[in-house]
C-alpha positions in Angstrom: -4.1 46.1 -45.6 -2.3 44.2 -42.8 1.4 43.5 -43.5 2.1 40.0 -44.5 5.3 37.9 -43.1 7.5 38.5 -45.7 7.3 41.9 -46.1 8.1 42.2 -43.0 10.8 39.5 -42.3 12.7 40.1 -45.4 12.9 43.5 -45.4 14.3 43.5 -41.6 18.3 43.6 -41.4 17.8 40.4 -39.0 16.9 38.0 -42.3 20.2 38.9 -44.3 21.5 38.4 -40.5 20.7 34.9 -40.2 20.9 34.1 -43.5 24.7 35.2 -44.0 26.3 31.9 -45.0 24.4 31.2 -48.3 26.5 30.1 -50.7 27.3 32.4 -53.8 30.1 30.1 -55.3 26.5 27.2 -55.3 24.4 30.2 -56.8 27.9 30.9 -59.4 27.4 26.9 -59.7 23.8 26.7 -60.8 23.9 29.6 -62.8 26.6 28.3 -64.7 24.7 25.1 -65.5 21.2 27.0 -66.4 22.7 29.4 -68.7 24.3 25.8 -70.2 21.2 24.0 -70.1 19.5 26.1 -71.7 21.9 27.8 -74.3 21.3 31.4 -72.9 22.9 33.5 -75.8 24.9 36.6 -74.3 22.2 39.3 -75.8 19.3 37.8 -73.6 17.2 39.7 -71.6 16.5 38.3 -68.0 14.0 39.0 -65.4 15.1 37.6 -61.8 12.0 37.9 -59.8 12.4 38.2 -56.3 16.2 38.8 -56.8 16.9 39.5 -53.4 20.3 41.5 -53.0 21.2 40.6 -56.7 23.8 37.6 -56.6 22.2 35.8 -58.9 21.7 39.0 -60.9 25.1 40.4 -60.6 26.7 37.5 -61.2 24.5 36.9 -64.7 25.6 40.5 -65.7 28.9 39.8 -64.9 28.5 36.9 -67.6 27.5 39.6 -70.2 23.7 39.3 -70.0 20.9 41.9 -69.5 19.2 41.3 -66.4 16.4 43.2 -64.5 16.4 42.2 -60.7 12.9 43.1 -58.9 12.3 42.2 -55.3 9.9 43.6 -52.4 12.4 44.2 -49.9 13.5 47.8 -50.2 16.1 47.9 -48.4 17.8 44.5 -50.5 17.0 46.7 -53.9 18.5 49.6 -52.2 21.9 47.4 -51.8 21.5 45.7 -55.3 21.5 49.5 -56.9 25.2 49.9 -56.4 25.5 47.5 -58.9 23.7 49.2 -61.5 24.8 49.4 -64.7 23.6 49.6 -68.7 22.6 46.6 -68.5 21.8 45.5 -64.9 18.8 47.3 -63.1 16.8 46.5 -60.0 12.9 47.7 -58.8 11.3 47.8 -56.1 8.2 45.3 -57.5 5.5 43.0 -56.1 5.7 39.7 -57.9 2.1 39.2 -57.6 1.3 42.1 -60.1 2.8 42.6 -63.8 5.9 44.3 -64.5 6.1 45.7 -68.1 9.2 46.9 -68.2 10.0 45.0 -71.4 9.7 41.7 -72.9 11.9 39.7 -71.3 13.5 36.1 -73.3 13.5 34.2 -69.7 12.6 34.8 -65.9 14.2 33.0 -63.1 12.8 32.6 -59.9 15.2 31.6 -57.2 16.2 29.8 -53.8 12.2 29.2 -53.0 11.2 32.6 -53.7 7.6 31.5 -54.1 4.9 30.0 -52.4 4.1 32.7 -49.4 0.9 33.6 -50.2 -2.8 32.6 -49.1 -4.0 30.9 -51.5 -3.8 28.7 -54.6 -5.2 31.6 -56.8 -2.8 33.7 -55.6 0.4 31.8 -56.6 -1.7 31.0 -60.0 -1.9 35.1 -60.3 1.7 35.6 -59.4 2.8 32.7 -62.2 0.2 34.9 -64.4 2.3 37.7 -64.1 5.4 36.0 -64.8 4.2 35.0 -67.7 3.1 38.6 -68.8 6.9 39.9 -68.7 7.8 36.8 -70.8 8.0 37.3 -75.0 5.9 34.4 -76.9 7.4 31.1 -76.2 9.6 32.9 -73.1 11.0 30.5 -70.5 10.1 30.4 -66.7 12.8 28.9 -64.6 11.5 27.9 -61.1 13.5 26.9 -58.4 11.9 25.2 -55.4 13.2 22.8 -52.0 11.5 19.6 -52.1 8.7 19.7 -49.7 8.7 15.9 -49.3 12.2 15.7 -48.1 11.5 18.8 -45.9 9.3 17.6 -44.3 10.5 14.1 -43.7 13.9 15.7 -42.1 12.0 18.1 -40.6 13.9 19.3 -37.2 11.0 20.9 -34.7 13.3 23.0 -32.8 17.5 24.3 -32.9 18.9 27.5 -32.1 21.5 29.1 -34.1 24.0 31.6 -32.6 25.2 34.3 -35.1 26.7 37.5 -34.7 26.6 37.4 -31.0 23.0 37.0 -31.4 20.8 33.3 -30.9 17.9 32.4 -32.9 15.6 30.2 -31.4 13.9 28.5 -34.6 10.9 26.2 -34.6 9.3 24.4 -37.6 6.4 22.7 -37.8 4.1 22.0 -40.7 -0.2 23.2 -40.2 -2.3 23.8 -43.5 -0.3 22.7 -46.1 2.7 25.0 -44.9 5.7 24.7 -43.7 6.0 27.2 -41.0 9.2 28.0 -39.4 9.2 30.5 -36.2 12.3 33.0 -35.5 12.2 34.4 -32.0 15.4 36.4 -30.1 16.7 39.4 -28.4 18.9 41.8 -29.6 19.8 45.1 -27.6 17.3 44.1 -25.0 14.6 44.2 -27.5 12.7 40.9 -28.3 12.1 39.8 -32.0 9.9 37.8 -33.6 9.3 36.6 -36.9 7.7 33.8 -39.3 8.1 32.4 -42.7 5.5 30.2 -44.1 6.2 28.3 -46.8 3.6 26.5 -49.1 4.4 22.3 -49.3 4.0 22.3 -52.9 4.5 18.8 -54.8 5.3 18.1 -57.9 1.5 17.8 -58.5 0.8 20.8 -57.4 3.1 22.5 -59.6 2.0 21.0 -62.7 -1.5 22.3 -62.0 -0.5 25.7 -61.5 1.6 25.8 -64.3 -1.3 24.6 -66.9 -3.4 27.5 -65.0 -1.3 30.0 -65.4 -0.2 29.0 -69.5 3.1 27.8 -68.5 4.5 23.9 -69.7 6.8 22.2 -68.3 9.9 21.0 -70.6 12.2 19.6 -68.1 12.8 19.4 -64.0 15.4 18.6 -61.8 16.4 17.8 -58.6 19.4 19.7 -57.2 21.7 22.4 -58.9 23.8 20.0 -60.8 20.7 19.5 -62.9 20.4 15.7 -61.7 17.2 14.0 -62.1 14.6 14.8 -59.7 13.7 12.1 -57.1 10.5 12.6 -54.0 12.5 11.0 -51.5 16.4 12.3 -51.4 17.1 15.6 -54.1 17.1 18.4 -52.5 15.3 20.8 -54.9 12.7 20.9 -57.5 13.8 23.0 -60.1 11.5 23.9 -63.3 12.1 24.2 -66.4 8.7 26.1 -68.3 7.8 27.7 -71.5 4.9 30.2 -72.1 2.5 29.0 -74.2 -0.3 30.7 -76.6 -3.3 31.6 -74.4 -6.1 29.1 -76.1 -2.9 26.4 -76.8 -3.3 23.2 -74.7 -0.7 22.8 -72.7 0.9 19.1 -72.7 3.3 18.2 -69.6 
């Protein structure tokens, strides 16, 4: 099986490279509000899928939950392992397939952590999943950007300069994705790399969801939990609870 862009972009040193300046105090922020939001009671058991290098993880244990980080990227759940503790722990896991560690009381999935593979059916299997590590009545949170104003503010080509090294970056938007192309040179060697990023709406989301036995409860648009609106927030963050295979589900 050929190797798809993201494992291979986000398990290269060059992504955390670029991606340095994200924000942890913003992800402190949000979490903050979620775990308020949604009354998260200290003895919960969460599942951050696609956790990356664990802030959002490590900074939930920090708060006094349980969390399980799982991510692709070996070399991100290699760095997040330092962290482990009694109750923190991070795999090596493919979102796409279950993961029955345990029954977890709420999953989050983070910073547009979604949306990378082929097709429809395959983001419907990956929610599927989720829902599989959720208890009855578990809650999904799913953090998304806002395709619409993506795309409208869409820049088609900047370079970025960091750590001596520049990254040309073009983005353009074929098939429904949002594709955005990483090309440099570091050490004399030339580098290239893709991300492509399903424009999911709103719509979209709400079909997927009823697919995959999820309902929405709330959604928002940005990480202070305002209201979501098409043409100016920022994010689309969800707010979902497993439902009883065979129950309707009303949104």
């Amino acid at each position: 099986m050929s190797e798809k862009w993201f494992q291979n972009w986000f398990n290269s040193p060059y992504y955390h490279i670029l991606y340095h300046h994200r924000n942890d105090k913003e992800a402190e922020f949000f979490m903050d509000n979620l775990c308020l939001h949604l009354n998260l009671h200290k003895n919960s058991r969460v599942l951050d899928i696609a956790c990356g290098k664990g802030r959002h993880a490590i900074y939930l244990n920090k708060n006094g939950y349980d969390v399980t980080g799982i991510d692709l990227s070996d070399s991100s759940i290699k760095f997040a392992l330092q962290f482990k503790n009694e109750k923190l722990d991070f795999y090596v896991h493919d979102m796409r397939y279950d993961f029955h560690l345990r029954d977890f009381n709420i999953a989050f999935n983070l910073f547009t952590s979604f949306g990378y593979f082929e097709t429809d059916k395959d983001h419907v299997d990956a929610l599927k999943s989720f829902s599989q590590s959720l208890e009855k009545d578990g809650i999904l949170v799913l953090d998304y950007f806002n395709s619409g104003k993506i795309i409208k503010q869409l820049v088609p080509q900047e370079v970025k300069h960091v750590n001596g090294i520049n990254f040309s970056i073009s983005k353009n938007v074929m098939d429904g994705k949002i594709i955005k192309t990483i090309i440099f040179k570091h050490k004399t060697k030339d580098y290239a790399f893709k991300e492509e990023v399903k424009a999911f709406t709103f719509t979209d989301f709400e079909l997927m969801f009823k697919k995959s036995g999820f309902k929405i409860l709330n959604h928002f648009g940005d990480y202070s939990l305002n209201p979501f609106d098409e043409g100016k927030s920022d994010r689309l963050i969800f707010i979902c609870q497993k439902v009883n295979i065979g129950t309707p589900n009303t949104i």
